[in-house]
ZADO-210531 format. One record per residue (C-alpha): residue number from 1; z, x negated, y negated. Coordinates in nm, 2 decimals, m for minus. Layout:
<recs>
   pos        z        x        y
   NUM        Z        X        Y
...
</recs>
This chain:
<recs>
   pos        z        x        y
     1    m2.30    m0.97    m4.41
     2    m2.42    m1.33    m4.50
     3    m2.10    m1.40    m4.75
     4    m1.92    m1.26    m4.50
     5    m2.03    m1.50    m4.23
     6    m1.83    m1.76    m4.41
     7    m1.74    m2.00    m4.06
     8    m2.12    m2.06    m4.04
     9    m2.13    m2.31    m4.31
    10    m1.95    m2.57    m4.44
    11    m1.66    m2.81    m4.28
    12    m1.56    m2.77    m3.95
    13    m1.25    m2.96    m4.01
    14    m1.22    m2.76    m4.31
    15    m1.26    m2.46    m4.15
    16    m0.99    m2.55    m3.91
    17    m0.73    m2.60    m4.10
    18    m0.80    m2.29    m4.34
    19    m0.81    m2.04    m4.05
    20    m0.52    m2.25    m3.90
    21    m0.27    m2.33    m4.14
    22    m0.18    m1.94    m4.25
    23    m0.21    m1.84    m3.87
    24     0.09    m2.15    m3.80
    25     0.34    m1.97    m4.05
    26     0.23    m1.62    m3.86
    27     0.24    m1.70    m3.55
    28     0.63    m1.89    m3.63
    29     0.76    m1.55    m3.78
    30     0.68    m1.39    m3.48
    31     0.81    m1.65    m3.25
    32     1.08    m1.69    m3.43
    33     1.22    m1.32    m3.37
    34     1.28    m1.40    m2.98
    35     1.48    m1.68    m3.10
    36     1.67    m1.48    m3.38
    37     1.74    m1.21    m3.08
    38     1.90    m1.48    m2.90
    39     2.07    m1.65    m3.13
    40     2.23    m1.29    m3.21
    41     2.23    m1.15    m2.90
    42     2.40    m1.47    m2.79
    43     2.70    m1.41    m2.95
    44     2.72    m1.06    m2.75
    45     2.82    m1.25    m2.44
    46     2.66    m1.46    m2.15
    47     2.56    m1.13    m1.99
    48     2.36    m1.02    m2.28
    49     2.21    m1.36    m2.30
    50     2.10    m1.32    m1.95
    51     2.00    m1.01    m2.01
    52     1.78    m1.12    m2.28
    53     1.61    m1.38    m2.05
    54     1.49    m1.11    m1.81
    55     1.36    m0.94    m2.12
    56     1.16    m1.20    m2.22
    57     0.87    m1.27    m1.97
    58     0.82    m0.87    m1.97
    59     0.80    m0.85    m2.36
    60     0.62    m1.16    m2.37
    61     0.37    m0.97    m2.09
    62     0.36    m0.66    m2.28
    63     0.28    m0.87    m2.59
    64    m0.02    m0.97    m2.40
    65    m0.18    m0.67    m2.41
    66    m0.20    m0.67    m2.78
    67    m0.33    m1.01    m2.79
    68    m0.63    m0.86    m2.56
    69    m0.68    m0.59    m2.81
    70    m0.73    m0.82    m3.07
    71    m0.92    m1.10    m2.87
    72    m1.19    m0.83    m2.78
    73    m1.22    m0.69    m3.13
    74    m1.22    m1.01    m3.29
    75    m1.47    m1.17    m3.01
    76    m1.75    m0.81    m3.09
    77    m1.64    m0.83    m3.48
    78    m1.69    m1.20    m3.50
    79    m2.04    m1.21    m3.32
    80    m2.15    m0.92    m3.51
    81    m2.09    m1.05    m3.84
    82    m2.25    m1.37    m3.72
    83    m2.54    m1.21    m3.59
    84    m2.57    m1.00    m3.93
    85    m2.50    m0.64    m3.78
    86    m2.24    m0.48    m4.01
    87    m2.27    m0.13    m3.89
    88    m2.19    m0.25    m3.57
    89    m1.90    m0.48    m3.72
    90    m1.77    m0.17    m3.83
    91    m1.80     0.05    m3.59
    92    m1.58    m0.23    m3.31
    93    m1.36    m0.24    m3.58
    94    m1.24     0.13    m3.63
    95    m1.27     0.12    m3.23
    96    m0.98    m0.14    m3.18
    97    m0.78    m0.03    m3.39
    98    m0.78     0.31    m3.22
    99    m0.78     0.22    m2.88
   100    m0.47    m0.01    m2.97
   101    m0.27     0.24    m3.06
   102    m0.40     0.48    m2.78
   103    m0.30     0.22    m2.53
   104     0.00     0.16    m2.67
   105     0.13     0.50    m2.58
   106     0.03     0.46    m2.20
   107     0.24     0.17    m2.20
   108     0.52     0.32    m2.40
   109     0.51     0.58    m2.15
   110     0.52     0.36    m1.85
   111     0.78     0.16    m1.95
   112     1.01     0.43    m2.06
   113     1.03     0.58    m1.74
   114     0.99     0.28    m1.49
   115     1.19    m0.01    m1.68
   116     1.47     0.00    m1.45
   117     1.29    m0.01    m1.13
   118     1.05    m0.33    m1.30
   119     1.40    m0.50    m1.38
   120     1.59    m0.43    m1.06
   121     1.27    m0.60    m0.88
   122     1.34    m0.87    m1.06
   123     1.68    m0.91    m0.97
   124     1.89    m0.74    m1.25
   125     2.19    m0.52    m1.13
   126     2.53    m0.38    m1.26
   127     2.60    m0.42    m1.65
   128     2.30    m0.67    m1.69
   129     2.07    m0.38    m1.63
   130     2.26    m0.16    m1.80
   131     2.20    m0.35    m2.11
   132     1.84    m0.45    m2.04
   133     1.78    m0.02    m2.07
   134     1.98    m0.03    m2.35
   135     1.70    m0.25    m2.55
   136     1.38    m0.17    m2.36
   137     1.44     0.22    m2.44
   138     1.37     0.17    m2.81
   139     1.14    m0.12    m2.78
   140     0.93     0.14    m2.57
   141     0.90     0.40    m2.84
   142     0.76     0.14    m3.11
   143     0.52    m0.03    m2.88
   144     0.24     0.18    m2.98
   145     0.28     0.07    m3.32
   146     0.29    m0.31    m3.23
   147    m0.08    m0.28    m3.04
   148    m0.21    m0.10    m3.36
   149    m0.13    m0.42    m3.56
   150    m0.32    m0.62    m3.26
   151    m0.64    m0.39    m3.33
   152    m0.57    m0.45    m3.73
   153    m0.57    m0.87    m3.69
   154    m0.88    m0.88    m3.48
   155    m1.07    m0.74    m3.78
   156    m0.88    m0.99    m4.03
   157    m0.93    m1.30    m3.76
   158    m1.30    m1.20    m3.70
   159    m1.39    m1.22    m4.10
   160    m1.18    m1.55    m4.13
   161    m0.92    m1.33    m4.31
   162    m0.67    m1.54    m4.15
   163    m0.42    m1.51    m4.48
   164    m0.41    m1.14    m4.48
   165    m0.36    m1.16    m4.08
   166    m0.03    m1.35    m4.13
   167     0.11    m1.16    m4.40
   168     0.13    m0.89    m4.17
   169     0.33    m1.15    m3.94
   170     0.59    m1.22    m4.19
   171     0.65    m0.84    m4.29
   172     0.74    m0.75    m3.97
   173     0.92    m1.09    m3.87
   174     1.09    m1.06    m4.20
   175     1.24    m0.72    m4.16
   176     1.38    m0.81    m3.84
   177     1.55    m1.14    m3.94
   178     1.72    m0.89    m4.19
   179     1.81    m0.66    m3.97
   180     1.91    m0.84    m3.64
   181     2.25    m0.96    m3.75
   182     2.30    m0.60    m3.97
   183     2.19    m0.38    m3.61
   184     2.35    m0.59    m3.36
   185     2.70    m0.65    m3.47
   186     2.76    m0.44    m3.77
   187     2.86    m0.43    m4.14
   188     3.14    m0.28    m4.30
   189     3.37    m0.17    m4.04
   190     3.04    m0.05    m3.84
   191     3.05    m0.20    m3.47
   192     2.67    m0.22    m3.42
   193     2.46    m0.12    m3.14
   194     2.49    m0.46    m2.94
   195     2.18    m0.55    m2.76
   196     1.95    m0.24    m2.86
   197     2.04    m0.36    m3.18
   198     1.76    m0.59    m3.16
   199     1.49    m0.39    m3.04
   200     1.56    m0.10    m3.33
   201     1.54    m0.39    m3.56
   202     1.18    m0.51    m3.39
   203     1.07    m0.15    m3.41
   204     1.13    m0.11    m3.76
   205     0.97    m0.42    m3.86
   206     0.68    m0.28    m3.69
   207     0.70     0.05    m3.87
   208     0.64    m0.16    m4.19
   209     0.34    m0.41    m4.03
   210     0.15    m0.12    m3.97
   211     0.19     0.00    m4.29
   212     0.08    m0.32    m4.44
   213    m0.22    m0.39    m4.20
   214    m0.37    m0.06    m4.26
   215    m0.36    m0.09    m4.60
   216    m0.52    m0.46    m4.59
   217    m0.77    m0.38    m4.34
   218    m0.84    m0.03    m4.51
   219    m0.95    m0.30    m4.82
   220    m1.13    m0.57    m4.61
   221    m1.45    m0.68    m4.57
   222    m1.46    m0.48    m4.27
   223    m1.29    m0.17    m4.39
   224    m1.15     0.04    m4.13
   225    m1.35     0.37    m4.12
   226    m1.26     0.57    m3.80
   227    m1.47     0.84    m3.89
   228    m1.80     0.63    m3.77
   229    m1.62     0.66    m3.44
   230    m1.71     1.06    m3.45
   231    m2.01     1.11    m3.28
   232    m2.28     0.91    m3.17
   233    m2.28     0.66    m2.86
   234    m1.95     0.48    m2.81
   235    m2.06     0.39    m2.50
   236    m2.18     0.00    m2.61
   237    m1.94    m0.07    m2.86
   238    m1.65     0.03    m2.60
   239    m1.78    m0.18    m2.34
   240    m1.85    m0.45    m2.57
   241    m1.49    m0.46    m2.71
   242    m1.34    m0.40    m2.36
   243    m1.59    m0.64    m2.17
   244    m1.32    m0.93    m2.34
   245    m1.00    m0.74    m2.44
   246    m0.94    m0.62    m2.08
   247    m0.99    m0.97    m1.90
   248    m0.78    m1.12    m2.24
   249    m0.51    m0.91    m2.19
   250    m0.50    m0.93    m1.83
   251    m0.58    m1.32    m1.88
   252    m0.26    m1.35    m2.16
   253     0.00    m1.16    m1.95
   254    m0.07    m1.36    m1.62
   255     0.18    m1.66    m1.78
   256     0.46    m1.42    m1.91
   257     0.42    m1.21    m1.55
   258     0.45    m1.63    m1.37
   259     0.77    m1.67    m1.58
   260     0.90    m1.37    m1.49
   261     0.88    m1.45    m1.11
   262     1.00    m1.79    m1.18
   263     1.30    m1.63    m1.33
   264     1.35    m1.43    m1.04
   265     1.34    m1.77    m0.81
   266     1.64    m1.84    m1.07
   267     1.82    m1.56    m1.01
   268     2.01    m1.70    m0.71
   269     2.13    m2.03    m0.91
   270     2.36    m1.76    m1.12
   271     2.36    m1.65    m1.49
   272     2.37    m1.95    m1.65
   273     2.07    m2.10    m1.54
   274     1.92    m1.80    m1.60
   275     2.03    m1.79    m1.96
   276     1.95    m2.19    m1.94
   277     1.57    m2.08    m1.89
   278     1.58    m1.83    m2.09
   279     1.66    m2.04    m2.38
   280     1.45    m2.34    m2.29
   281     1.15    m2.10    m2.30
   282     1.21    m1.99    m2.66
   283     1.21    m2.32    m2.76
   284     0.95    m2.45    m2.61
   285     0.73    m2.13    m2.75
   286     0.84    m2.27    m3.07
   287     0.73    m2.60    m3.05
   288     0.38    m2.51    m2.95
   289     0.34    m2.26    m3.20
   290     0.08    m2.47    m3.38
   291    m0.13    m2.50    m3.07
   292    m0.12    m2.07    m3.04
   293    m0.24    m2.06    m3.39
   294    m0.53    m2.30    m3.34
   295    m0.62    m2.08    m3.02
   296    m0.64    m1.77    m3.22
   297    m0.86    m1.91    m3.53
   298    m1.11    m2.09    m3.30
   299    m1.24    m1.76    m3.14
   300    m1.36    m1.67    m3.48
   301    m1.51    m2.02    m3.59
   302    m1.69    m2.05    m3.21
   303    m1.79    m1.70    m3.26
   304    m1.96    m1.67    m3.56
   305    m2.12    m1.99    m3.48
   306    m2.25    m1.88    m3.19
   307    m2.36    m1.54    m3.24
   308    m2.56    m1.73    m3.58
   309    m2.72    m1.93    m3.34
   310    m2.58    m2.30    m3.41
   311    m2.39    m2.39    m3.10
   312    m2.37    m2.78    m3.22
   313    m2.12    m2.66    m3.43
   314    m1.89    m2.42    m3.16
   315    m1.86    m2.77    m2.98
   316    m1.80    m2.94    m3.26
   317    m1.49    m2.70    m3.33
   318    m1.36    m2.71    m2.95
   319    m1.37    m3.16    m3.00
   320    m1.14    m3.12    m3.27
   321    m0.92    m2.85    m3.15
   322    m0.89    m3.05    m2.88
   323    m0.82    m3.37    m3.02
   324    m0.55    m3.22    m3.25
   325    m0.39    m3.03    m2.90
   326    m0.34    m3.40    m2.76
   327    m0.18    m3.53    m3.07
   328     0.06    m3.27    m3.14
   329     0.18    m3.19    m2.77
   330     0.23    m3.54    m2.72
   331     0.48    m3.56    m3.04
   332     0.63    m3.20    m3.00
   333     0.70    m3.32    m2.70
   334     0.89    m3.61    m2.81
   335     1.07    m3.48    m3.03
   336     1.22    m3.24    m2.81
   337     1.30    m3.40    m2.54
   338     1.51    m3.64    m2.76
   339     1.69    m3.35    m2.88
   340     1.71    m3.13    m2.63
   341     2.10    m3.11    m2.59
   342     2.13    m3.03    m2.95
   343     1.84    m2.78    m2.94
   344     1.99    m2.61    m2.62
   345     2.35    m2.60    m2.82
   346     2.17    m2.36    m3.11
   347     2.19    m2.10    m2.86
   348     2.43    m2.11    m2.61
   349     2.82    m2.22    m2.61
   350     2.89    m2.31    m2.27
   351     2.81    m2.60    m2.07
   352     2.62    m2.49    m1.78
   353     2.38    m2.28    m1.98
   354     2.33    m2.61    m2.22
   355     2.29    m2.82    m1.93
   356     2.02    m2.61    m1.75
   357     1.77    m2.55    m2.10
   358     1.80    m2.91    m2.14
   359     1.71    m2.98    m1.79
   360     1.43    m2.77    m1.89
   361     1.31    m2.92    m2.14
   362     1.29    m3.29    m1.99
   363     1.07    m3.21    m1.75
   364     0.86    m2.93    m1.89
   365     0.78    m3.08    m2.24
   366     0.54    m3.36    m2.12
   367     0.28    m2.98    m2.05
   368     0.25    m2.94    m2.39
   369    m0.08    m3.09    m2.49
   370    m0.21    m2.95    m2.17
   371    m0.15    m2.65    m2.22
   372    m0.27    m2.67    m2.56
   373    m0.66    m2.74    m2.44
   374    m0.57    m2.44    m2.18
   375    m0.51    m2.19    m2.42
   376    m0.80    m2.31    m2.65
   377    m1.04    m2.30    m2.38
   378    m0.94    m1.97    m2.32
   379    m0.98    m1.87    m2.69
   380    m1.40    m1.98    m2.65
   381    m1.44    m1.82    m2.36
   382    m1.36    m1.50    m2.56
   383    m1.55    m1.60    m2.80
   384    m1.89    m1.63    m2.60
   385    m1.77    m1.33    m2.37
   386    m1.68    m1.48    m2.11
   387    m1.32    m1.36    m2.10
   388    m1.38    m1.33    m1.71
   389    m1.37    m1.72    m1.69
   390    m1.02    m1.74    m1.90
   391    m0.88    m1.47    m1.64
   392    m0.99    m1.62    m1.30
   393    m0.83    m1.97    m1.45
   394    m0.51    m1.80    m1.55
   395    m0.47    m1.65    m1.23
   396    m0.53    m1.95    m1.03
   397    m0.29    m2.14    m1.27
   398    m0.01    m1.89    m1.18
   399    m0.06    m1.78    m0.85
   400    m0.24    m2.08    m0.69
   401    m0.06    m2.36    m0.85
   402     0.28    m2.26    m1.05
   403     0.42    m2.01    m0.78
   404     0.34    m2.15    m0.46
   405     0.47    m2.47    m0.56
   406     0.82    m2.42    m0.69
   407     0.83    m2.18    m0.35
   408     0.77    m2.50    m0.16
   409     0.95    m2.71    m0.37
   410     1.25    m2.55    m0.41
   411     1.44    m2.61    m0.08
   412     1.44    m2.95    m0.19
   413     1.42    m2.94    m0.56
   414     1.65    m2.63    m0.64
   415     1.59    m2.49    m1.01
   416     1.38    m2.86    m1.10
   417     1.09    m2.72    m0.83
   418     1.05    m2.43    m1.09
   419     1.04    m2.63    m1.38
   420     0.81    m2.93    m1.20
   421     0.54    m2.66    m1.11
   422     0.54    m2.52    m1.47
   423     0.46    m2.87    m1.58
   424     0.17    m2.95    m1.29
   425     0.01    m2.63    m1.39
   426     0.00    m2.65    m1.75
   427    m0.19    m3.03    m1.62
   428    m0.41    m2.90    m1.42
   429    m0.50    m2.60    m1.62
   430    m0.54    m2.79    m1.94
   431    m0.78    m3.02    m1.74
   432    m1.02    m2.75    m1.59
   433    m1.00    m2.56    m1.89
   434    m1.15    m2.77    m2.12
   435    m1.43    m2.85    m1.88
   436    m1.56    m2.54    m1.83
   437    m1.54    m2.46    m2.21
   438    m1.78    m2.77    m2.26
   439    m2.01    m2.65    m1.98
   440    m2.03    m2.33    m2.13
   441    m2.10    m2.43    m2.50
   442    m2.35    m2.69    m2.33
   443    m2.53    m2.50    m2.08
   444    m2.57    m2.15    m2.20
   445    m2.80    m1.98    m2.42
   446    m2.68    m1.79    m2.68
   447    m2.83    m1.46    m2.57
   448    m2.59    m1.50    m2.24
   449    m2.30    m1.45    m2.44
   450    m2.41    m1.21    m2.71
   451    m2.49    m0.95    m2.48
</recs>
């Protein structure tokens, strides 16, 4: 287990970047297949586009629960390899990936059957929901798959497999680039599905990431063997995983689940700001990709560290996450501000939709580095198992801070009160965030967080 504790040693700058760089291209692919759904789906119409934008904070949300599966097995893998234990590396590794895919099919499940009445809540009616059932009945049945991959790239993350991880990425992204444009609008005298188009195009991209991950995980470091999950207790190695991927899912989908009520605020302003928002958020997810891949790699490198005992170097590791977060936001955020209009004119053809993602943009970009240090605070509390801390935050962010003040802001404000209290809670958060991480890493024994 000591050559696999690899993060323990060496560079911390080094490590960084190793872990980080592969997780960047991984973490683009699958960004990037909202924004090839859109650019497709966009061509569909403005009420497909619309449509798509009501999809998003709920697949985004959904997403979430995956990144909690892999948070918690990565956090329990991570420590355990750290702390030396590879049978019990092993055995929360077959255990994610299983309970991955068993969750998966609750959620499948639920969202089969209650899609409509989570859309119409939201606002959707008439043809737009039409076409939202049209995509989130296929996206439903290969959801199960999707979590599977979550359980499969905690083991890779928690070994500092980060390579492997995003090879997985660019399968799946890869297949549906391919097939988006093929699915949605046709070849060779073949009309296409339209919008559910794109989701049998996500599905099948998933099909073949599973397929992959198995195999690479089957041939890790920490092998998948769900035959150690037969017999025995499970009783501490599910607790252990759940103790983080529970509060890390619940902690990742509280932002999606925010958008999707500040889309419903939207909803009165008409389609085009809807589809305005819609687009802005893609594009802004794209810009802060690097900051999502430095969040996922530093879980690992502050776990290993501190489950071997050497907590100098976990805060090491969050200073220059941190100081990279500030840099980066601050020029992503340049950049698109300055080219917002042009940005905004990728995806949409008609004025009112271009105006209101470029609205966007102007005033939510200067969040950026903020919510960079948010989101890699939240990635050390998993780490030290304190994924309770990253989901009280996350809720207050949302519902004591982003909600409430584009509610009160928008009498006066209209859609810029939405927008305004996305950018004071990504400040806020980022600042709070960051200070508890420090306290943490600072103040706490190690046994506190290694259970």
């Amino acid at each position: 287990m000591s050559q696999q504790a690899r993060l323990t040693r060496g560079s911390i700058s080094g490590h960084l970047l190793r872990q980080t760089a592969p997780l960047v291209v991984g973490v683009s692919a699958m960004m990037s297949i909202g924004l090839v759904d859109a650019y497709y789906v966009g061509w569909l119409g403005p009420t497909e586009l619309a449509a798509m934008s009501f999809i998003f904070p709920v697949s985004t949300a959904l997403g979430s629960v995956g990144v909690g599966v892999m948070a918690g097995t990565s956090s329990v893998v991570a420590r355990a390899i750290g702390a030396g234990d590879r049978e019990r590396a092993l055995r929360c590794a077959a255990l994610g990936v299983v309970l991955g895919l068993a969750t998966g099919l609750v959620a499948a499940a639920l969202l089969a059957l209650g899609h409509d009445l989570l859309f119409g809540a939201m606002g959707a009616d008439g043809e737009m929901l039409r076409q939202i059932s049209l995509y989130m009945l296929p996206y439903a049945l290969g959801f199960p798959l999707l979590l599977a991959i979550s359980g499969m790239n905690g083991v890779l993350r928690a070994q500092g497999a980060a390579t492997r991880s995003t090879l997985i990425s660019l399968c799946f992204a890869g297949a549906n680039w391919a097939l988006d444009p093929i699915l949605i609008h046709g070849i060779f005298g073949w009309e296409g599905m339209g919008i559910a188009g794109a989701a049998w195009a996500t599905v099948a991209g998933w099909v073949i990431g599973a397929a992959l991950g198995l195999y690479l995980v089957r041939n890790g470091e920490v092998p998948f063997r769900p035959r150690l999950l037969l017999g025995g207790d499970l009783g501490p190695s599910l607790r252990a995983v759940g103790r983080v991927a529970v509060p890390a899912a619940v902690t990742s989908s509280i932002n999606p689940v925010g958008l999707a009520v500040m889309t419903g605020l939207l909803a009165g302003a008409g389609e085009a700001a809807i589809a305005g928002f819609g687009v802005g958020g893609r594009l802004q997810i794209a810009a802060v990709v690097p900051l999502l891949a430095l969040s996922g790699s530093i879980g690992a490198i502050v776990g290993q560290n501190w489950g071997a005992g050497q907590p100098d170097r976990s805060r090491l590791a969050m200073v220059q996450a941190g100081m990279f977060c500030v840099i980066y936001g601050i020029a992503a955020a340049l950049i698109l501000y300055f080219a917002r209009f042009w940005l905004a004119g990728l995806f949409a053809s008609d004025a009112a939709t271009v105006a209101a993602a470029a609205r966007y943009l102007e005033i939510a970009v200067w969040g950026y580095a903020a919510y960079g240090l948010f989101i890699m605070g939240n990635g050390a509390f998993n780490a030290l198992d304190h994924a309770g801390t990253a989901l009280a935050l996350s809720l207050a962010r949302v519902a004591m801070v982003m909600i409430p003040l584009a509610l009160l802001l928008r009498p006066v404000w209209g859609a810029d009160a939405v927008y305004g209290a996305e950018l004071a809670a990504n400040l806020l958060g980022g600042t709070v965030s960051m200070a508890l991480a420090w306290y943490f890493l600072s103040h706490r024994r190690k046994d506190d967080a290694t259970g």
